[in-house]
DSSP file (Angstrom, degrees, kcal/mol; ACC not computed):
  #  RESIDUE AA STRUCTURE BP1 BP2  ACC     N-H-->O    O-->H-N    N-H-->O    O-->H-N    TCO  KAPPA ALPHA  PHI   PSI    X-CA   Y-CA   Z-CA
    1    1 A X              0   0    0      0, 0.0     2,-0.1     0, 0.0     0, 0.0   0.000 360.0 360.0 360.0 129.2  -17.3   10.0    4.8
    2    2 A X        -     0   0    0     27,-0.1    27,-0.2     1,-0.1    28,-0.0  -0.508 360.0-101.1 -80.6 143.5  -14.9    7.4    3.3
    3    3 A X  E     -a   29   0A   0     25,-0.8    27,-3.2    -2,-0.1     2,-0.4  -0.248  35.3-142.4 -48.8 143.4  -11.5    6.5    5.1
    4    4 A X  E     +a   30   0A   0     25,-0.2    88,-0.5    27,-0.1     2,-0.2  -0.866  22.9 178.5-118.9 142.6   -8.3    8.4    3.4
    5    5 A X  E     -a   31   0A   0     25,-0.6    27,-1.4    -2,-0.4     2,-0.5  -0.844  27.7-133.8-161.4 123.6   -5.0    6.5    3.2
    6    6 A X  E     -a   32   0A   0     86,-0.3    88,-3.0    -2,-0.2     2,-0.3  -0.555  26.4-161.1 -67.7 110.9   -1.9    7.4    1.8
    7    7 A X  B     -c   94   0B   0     25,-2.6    27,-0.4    -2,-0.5    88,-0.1  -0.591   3.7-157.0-109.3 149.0   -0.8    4.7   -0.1
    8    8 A X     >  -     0   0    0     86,-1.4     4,-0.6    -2,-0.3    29,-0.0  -0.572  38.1 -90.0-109.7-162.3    3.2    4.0   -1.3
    9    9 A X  H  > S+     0   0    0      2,-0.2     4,-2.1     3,-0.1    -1,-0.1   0.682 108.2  68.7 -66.0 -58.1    4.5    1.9   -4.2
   10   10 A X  H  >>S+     0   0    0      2,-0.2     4,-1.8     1,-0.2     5,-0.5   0.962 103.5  46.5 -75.4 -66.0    5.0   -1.8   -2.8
   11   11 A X  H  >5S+     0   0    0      1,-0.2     4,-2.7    83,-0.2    -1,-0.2   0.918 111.3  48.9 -49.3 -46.5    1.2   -2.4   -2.4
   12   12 A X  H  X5S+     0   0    0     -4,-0.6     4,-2.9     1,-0.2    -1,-0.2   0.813 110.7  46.3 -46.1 -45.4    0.1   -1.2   -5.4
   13   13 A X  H  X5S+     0   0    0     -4,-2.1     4,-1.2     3,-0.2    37,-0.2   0.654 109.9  54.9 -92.6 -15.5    2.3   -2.9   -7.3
   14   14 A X  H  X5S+     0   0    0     -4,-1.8     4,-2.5     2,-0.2    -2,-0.2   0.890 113.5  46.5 -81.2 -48.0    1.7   -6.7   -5.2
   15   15 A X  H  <<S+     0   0    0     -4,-2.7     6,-0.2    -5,-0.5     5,-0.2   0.999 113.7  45.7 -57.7 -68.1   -2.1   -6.2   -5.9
   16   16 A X  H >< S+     0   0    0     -4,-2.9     3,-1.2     3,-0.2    -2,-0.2   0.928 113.6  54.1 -22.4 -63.5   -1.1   -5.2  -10.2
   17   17 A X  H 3< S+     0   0    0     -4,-1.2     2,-2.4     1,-0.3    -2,-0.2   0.915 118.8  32.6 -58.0 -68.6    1.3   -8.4  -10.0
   18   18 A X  T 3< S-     0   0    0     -4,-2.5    -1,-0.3     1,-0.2   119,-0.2  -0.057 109.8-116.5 -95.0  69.9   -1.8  -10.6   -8.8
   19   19 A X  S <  S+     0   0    0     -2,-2.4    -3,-0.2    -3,-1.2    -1,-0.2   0.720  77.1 130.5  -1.3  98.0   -4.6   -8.8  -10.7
   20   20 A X    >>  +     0   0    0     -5,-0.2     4,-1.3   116,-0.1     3,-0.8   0.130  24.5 109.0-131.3  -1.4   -6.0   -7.8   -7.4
   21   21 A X  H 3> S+     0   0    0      1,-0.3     4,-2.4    -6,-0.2    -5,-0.1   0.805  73.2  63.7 -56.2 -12.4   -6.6   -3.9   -8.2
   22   22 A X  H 3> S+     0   0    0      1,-0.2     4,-0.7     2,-0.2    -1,-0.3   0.632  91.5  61.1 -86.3  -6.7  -10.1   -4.2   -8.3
   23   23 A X  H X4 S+     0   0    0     -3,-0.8     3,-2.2     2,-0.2    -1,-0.2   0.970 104.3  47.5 -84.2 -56.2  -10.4   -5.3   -4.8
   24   24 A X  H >< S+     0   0    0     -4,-1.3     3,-0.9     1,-0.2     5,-0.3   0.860 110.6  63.8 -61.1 -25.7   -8.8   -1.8   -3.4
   25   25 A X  H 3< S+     0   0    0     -4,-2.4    -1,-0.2     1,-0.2    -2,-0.2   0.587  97.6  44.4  47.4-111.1  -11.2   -0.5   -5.6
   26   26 A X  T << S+     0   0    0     -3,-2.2     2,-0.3    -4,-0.7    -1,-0.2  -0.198  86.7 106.2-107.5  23.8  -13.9   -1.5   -4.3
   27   27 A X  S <  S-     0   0    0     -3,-0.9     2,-1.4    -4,-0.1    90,-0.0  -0.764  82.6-117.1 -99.5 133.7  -12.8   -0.6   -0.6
   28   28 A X  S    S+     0   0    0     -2,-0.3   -25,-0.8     2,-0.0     2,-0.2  -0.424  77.6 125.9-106.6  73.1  -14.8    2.4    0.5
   29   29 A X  E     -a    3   0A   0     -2,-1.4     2,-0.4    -5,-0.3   -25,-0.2  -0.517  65.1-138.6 -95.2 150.8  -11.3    4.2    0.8
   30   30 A X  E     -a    4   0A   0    -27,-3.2   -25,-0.6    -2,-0.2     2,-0.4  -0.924  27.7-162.3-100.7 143.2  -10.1    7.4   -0.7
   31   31 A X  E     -ab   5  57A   0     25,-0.7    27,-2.3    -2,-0.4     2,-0.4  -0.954  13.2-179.5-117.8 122.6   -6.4    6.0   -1.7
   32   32 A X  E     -ab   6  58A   0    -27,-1.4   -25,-2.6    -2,-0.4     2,-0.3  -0.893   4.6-168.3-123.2 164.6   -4.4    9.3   -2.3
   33   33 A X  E     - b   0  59A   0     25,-1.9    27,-3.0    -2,-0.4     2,-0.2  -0.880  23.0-113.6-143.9 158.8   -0.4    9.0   -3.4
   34   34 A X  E  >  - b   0  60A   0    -27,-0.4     4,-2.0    -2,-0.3    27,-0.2  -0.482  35.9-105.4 -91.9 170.2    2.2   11.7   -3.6
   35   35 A X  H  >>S+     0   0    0     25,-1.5     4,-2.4    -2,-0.2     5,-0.6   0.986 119.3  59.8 -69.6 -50.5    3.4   12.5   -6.7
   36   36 A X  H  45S+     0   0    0      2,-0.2     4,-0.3     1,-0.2    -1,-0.2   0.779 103.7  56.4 -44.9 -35.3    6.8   10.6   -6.0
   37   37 A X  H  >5S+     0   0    0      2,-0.2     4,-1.6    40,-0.2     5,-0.4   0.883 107.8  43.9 -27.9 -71.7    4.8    7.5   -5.5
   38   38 A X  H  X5S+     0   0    0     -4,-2.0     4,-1.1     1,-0.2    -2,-0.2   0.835 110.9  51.1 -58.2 -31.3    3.3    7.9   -8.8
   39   39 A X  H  X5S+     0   0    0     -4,-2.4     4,-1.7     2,-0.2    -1,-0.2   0.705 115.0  50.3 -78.8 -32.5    7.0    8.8  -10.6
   40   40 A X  H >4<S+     0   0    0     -5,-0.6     3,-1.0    -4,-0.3    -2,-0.2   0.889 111.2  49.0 -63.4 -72.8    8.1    5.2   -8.5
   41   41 A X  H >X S+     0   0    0     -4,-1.6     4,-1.3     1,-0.3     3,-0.7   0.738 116.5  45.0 -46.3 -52.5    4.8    3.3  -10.2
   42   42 A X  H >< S+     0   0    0     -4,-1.1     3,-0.6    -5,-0.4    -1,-0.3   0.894 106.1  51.3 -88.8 -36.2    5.8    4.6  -13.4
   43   43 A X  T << S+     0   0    0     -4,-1.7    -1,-0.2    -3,-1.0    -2,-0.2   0.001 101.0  67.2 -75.1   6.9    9.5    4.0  -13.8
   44   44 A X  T <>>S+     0   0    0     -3,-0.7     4,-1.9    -4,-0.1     5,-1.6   0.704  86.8  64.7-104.9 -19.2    8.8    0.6  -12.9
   45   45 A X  T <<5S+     0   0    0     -4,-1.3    -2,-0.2    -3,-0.6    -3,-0.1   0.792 105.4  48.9 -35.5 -36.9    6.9   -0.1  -16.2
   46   46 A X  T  45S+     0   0    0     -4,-0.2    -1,-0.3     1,-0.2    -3,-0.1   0.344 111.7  48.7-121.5   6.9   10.1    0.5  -17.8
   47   47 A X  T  45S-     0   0    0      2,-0.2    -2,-0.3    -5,-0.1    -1,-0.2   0.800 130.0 -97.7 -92.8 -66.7   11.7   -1.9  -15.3
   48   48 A X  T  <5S+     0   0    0     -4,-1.9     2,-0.4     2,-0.0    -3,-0.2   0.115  75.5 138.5 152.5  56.0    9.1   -4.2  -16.0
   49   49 A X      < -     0   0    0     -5,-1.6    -2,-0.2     1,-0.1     3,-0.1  -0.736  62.8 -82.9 -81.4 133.1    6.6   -3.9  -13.5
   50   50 A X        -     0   0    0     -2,-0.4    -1,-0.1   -37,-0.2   -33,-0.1  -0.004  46.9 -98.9 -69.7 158.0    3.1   -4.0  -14.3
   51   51 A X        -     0   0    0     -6,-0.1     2,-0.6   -35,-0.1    -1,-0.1  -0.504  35.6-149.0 -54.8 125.8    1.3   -0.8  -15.5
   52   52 A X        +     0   0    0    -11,-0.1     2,-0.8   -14,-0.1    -1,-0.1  -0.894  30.1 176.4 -92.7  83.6   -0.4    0.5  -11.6
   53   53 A X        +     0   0    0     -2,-0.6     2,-0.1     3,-0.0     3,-0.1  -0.901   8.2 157.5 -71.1 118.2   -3.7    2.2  -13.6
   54   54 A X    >   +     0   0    0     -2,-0.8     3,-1.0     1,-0.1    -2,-0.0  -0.489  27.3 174.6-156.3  92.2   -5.9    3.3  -11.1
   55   55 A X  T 3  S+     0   0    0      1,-0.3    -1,-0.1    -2,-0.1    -2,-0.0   0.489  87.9  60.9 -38.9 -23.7   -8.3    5.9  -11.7
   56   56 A X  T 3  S+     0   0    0     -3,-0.1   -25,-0.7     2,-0.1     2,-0.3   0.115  87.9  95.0 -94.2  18.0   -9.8    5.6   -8.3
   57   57 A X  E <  S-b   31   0A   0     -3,-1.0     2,-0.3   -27,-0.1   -25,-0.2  -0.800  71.2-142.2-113.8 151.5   -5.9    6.6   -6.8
   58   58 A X  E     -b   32   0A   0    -27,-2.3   -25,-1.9    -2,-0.3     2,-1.0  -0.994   8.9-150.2 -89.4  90.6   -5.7   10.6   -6.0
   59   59 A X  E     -b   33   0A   0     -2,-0.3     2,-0.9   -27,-0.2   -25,-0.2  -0.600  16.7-169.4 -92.3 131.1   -2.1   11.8   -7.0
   60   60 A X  E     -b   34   0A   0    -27,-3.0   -25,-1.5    -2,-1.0    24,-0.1  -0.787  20.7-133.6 -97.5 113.7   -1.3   14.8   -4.6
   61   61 A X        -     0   0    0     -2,-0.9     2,-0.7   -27,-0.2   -28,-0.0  -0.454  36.6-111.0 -43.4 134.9    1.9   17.2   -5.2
   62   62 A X        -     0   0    0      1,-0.1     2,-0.5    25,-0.0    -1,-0.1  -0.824  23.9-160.8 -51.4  91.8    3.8   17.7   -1.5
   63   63 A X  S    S+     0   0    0     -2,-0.7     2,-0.3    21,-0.1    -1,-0.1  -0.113  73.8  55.5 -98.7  31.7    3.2   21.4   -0.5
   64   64 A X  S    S-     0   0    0     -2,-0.5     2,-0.2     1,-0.0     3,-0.1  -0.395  97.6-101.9-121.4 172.9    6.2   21.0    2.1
   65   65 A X        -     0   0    0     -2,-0.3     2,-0.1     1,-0.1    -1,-0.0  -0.494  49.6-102.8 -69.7 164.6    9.7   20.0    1.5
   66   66 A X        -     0   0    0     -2,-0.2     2,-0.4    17,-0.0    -1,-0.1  -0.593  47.4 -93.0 -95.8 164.6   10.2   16.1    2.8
   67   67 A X    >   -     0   0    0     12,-0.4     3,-1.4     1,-0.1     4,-0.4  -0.836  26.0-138.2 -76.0 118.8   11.8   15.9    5.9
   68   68 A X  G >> S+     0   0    0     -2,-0.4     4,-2.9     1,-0.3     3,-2.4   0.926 105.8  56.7 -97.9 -55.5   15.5   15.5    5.4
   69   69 A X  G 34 S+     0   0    0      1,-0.3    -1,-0.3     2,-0.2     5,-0.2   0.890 116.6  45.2 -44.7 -31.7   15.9   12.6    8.4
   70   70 A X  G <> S+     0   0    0     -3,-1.4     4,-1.1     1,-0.2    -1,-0.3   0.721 108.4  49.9 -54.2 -28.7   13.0   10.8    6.0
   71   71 A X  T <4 S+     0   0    0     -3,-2.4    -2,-0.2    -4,-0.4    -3,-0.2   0.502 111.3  49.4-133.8 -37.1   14.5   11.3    2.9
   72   72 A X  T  < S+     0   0    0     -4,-2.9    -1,-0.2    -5,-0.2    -2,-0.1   0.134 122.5  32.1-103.5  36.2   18.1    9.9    4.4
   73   73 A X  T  4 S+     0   0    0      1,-0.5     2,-0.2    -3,-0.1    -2,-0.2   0.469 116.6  40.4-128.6 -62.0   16.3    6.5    5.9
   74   74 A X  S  < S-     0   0    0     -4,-1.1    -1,-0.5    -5,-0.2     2,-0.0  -0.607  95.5 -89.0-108.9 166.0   13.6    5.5    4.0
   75   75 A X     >  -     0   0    0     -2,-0.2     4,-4.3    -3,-0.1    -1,-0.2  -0.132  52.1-103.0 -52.4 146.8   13.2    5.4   -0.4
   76   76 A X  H  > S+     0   0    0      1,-0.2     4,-0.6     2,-0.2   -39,-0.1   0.800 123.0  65.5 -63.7 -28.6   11.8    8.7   -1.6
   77   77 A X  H >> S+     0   0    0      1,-0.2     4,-2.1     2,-0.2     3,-1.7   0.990 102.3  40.5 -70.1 -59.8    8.6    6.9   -1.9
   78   78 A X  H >> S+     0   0    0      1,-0.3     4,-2.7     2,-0.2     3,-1.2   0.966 117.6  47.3 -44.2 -42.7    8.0    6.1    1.9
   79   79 A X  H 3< S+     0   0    0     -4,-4.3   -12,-0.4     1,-0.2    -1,-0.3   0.286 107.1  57.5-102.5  38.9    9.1    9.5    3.1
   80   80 A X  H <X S+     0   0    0     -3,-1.7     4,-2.5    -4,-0.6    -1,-0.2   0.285 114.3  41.2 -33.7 -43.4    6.8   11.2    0.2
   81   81 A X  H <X S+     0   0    0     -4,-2.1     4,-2.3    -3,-1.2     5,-0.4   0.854 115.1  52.5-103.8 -31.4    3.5    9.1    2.0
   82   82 A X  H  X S+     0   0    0     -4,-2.7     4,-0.6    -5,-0.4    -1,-0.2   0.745 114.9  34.0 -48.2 -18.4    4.8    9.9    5.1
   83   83 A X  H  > S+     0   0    0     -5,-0.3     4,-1.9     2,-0.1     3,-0.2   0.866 119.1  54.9 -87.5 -48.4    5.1   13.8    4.7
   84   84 A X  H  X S+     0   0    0     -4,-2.5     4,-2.8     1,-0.2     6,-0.2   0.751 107.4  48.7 -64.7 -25.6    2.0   13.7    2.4
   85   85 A X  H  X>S+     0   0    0     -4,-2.3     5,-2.1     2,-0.2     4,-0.5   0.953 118.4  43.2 -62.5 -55.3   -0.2   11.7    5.6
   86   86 A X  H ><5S+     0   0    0     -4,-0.6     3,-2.4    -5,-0.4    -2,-0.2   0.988 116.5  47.3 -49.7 -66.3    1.3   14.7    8.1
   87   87 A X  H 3<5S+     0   0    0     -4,-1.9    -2,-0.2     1,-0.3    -1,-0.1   0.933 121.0  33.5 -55.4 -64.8    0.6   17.4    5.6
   88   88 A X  H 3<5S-     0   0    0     -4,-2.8    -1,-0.3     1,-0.1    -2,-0.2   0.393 105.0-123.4 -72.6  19.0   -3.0   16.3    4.7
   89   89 A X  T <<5 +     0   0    0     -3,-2.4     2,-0.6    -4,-0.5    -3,-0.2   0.896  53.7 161.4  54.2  32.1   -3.9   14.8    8.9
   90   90 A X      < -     0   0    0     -5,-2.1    -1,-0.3    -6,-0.2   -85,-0.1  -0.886  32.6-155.1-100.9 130.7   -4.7   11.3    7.0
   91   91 A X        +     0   0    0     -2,-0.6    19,-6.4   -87,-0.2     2,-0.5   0.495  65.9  61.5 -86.2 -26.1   -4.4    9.3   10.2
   92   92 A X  E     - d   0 110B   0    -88,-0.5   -86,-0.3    17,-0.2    19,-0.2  -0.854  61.1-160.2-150.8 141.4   -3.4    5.9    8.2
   93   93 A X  E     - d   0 111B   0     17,-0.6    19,-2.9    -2,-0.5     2,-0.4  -0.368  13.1-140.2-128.4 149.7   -0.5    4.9    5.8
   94   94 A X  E     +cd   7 112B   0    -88,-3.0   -86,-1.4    17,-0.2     2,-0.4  -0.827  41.9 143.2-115.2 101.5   -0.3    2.0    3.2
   95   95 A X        -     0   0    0     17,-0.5    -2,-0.0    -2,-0.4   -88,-0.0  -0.991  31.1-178.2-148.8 123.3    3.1    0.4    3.2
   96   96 A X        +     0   0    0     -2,-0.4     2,-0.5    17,-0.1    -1,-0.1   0.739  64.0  91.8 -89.8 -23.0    4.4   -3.2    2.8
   97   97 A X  S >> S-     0   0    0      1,-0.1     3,-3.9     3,-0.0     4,-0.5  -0.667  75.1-135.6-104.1 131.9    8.0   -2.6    3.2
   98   98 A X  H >> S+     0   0    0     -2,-0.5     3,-4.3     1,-0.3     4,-2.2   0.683  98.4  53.3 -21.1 -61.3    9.2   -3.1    7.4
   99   99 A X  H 3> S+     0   0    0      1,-0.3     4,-3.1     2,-0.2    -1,-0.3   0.785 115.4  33.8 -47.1 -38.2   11.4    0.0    7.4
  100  100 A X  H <4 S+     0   0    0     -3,-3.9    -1,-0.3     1,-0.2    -2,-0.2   0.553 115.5  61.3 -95.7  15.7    9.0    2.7    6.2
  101  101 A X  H <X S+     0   0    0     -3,-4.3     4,-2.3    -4,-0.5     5,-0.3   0.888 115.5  39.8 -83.9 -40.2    6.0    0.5    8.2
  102  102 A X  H  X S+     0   0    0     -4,-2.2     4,-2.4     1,-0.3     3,-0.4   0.980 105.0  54.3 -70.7 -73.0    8.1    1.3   11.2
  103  103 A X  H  < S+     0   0    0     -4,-3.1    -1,-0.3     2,-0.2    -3,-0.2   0.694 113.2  52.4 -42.7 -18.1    9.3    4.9   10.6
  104  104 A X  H >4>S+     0   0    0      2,-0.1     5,-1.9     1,-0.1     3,-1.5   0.925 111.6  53.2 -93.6 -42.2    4.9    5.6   10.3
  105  105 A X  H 3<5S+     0   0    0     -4,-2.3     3,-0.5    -3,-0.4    -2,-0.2   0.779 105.7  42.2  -8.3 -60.4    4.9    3.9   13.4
  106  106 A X  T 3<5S+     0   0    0     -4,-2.4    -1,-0.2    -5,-0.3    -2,-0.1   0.442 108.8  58.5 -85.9   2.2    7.1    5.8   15.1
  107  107 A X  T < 5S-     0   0    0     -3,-1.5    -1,-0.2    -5,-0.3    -2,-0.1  -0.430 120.5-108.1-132.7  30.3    5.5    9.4   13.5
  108  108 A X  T   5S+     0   0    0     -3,-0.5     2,-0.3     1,-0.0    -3,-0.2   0.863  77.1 139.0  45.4  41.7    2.0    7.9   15.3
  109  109 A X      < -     0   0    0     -5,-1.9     2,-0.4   -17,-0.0   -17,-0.2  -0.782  56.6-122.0-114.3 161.9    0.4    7.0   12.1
  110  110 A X  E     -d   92   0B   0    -19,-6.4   -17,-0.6    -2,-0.3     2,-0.3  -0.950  33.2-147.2-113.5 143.3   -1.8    3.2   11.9
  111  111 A X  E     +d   93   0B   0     -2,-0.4   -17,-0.2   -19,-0.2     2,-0.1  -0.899  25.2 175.7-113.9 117.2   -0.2    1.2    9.3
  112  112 A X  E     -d   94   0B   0    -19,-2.9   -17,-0.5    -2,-0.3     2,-0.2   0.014  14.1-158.4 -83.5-156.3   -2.0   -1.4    6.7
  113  113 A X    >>  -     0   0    0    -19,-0.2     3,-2.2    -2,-0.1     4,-1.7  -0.878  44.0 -81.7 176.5 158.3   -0.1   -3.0    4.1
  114  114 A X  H 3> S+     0   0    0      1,-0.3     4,-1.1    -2,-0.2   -18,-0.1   0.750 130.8  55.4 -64.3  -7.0   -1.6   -4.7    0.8
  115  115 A X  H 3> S+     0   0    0      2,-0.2     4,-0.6     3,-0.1    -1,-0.3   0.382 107.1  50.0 -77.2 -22.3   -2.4   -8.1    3.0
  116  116 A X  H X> S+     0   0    0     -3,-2.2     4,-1.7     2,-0.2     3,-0.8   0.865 109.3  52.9 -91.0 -49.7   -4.4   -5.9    5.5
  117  117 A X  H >X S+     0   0    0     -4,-1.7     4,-2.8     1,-0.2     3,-2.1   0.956 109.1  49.4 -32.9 -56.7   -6.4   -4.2    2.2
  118  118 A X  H 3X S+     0   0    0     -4,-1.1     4,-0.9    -5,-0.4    -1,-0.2   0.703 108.4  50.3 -92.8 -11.1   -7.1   -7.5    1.2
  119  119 A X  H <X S+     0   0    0     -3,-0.8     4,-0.9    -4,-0.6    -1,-0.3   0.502 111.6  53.0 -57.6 -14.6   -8.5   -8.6    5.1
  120  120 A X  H <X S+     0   0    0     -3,-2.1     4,-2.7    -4,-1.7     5,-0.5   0.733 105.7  52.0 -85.6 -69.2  -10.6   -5.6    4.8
  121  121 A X  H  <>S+     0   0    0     -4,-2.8     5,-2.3    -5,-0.4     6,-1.0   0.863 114.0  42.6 -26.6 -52.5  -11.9   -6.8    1.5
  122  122 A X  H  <5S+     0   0    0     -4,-0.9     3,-0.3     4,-0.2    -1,-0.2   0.840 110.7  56.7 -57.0 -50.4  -12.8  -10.1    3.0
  123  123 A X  H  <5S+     0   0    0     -4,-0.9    -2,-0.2     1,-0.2    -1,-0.2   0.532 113.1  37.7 -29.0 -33.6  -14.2   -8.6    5.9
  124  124 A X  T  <5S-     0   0    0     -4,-2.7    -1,-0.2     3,-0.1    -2,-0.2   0.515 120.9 -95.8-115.0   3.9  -16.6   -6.5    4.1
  125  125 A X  T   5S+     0   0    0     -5,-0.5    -3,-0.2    -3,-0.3     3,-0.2   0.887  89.3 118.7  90.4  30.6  -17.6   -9.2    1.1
  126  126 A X  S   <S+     0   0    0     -5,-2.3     2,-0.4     1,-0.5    -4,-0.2   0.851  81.2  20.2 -99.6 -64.3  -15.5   -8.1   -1.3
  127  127 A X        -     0   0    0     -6,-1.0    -1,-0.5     1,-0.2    -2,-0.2  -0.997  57.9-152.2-119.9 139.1  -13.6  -11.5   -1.5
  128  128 A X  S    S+     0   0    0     -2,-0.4     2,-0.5    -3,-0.2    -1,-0.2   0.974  91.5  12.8 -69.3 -59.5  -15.0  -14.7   -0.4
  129  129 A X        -     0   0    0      1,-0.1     4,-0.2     2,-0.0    -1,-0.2  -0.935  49.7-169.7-114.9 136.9  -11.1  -16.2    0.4
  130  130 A X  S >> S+     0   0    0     -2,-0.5     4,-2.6    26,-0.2     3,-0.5   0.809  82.7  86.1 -86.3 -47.3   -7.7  -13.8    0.4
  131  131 A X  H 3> S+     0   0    0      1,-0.3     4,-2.5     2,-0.2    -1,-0.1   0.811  94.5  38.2 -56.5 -60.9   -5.8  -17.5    0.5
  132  132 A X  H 3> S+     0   0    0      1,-0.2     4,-2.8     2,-0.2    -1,-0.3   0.946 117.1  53.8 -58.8 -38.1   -6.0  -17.6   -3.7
  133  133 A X  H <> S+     0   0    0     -3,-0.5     4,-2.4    -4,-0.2     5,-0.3   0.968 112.0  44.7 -59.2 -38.4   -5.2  -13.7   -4.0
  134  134 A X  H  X S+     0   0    0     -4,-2.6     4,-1.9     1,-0.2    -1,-0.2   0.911 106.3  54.2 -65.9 -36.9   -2.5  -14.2   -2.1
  135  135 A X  H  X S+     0   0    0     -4,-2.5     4,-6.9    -5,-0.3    -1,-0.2   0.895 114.1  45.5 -42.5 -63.9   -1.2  -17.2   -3.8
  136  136 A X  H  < S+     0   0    0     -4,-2.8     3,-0.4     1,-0.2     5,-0.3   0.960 112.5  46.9 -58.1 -67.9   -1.3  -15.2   -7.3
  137  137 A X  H >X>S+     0   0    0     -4,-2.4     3,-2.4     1,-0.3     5,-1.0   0.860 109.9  53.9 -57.1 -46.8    0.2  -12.2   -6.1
  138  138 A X  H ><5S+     0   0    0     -4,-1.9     3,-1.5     1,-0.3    -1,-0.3   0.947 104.8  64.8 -41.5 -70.3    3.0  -14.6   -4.3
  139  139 A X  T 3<5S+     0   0    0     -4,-6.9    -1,-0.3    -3,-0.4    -2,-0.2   0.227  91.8  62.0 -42.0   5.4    3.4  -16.1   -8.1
  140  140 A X  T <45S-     0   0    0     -3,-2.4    -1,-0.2    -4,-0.3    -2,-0.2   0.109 128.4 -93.8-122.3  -9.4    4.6  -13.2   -9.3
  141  141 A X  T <<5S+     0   0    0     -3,-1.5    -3,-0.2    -4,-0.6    -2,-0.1   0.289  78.3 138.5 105.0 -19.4    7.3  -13.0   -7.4
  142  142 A X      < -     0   0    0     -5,-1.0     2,-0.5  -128,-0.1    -1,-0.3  -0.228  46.1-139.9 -32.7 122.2    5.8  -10.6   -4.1
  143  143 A X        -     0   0    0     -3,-0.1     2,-0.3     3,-0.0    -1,-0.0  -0.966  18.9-169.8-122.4 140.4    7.4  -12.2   -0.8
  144  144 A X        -     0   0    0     -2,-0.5     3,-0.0     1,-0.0     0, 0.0  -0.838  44.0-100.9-104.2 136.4    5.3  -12.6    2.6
  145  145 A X     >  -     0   0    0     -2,-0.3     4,-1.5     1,-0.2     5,-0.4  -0.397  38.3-140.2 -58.3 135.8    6.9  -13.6    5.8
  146  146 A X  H  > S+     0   0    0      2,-0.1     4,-1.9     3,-0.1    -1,-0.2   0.843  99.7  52.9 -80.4 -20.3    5.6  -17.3    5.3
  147  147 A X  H  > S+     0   0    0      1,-0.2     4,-3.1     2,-0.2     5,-0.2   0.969 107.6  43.8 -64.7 -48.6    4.9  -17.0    9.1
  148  148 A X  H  > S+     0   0    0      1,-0.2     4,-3.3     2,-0.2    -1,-0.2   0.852 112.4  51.7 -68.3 -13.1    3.1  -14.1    9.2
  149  149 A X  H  X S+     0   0    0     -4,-1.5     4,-1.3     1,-0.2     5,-0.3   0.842 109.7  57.3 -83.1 -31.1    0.8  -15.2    6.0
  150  150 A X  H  X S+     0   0    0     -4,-1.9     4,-1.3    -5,-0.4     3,-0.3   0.968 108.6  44.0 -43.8 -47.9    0.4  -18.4    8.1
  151  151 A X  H >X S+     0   0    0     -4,-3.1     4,-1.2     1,-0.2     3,-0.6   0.965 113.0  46.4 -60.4 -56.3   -1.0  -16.3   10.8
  152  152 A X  H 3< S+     0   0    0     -4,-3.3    -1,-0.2     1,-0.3    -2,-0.2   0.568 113.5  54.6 -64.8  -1.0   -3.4  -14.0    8.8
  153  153 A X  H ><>S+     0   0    0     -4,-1.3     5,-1.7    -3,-0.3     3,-0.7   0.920 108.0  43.1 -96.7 -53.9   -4.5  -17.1    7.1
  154  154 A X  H X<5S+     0   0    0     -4,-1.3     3,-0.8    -3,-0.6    -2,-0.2   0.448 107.9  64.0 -82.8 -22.3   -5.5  -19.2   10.4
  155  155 A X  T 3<5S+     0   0    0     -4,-1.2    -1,-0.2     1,-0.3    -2,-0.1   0.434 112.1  38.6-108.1  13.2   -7.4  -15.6   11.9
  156  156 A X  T < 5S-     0   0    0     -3,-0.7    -1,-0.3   -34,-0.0   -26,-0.2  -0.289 124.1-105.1-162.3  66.7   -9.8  -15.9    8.9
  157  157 A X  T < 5       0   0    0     -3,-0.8    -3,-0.3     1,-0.2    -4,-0.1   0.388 360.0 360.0  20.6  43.1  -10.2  -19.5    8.9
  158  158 A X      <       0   0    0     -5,-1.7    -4,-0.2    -8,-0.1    -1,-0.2  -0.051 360.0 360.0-100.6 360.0   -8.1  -20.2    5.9
């Protein structure tokens, strides 16, 4: 059975920037989104964001209300993959930005981020080096703690 992960906005859209979608992909993930996700993804074309197609993405309606203390903390998008990870028991959430990494953190959920997809990727043979993916995506205007991309760089000999 492939792993399910709730995936938000900010990753998606860091992989699109460095044509990297084919790498999640190819991940033997189910990547599901809430529908609010998907309304973020799409009303950022018309910001000028790149188009996120991705056939292999699952968008799920919320069959709840969001939780109001979510909803006044985090972006509609975070506390959308947060309700939608509680409602369906998917144990781990895909989020790049601190606050809503924290708040799934703090609701007992394990947190990736698109820079852990793309160590999984590596990991499995997916990509021979992250260092160039990262680079691109980085060119596009996507920011990384320069420390922490130092670290992740250096723990897969990079």
């Amino acid at each position: 059975m492939r792993e399910r992960i709730v995936v938000n906005t900010g990753p998606l859209v860091a992989l699109a920037r460095g044509e990297a979608l084919w790498v999640a992909e190819k991940l033997p993930i189910e990547f599901l989104v809430p529908q609010e996700v998907r309304d973020e993804l799409d009303a950022g074309v018309k910001r000028g964001h790149p188009a996120v197609i991705a056939p292999w993405v699952s968008v799920l309606p919320l069959t709840r209300p969001m939780d109001a203390l979510a909803q006044a903390t985090l972006d509609r998008g975070e506390a959308a993959v947060l309700q939608l990870a509680s409602e369906l028991s998917v144990e781990t959430v895909c989020l790049d930005d601190w606050k809503g990494r924290r708040a799934a953190l703090a609701a007992g959920l394990r947190v990736t981020g698109s820079i852990g997809l793309l160590l999984r990727a590596k990991a499995s043979g997916i990509l021979p080096a992250i260092r160039p993916v990262i680079a691109a995506i980085s060119r596009q205007g996507v920011w990384y703690d320069p420390e922490l991309i130092r670290q992740v760089l250096a723990s897969v000999g990079e």
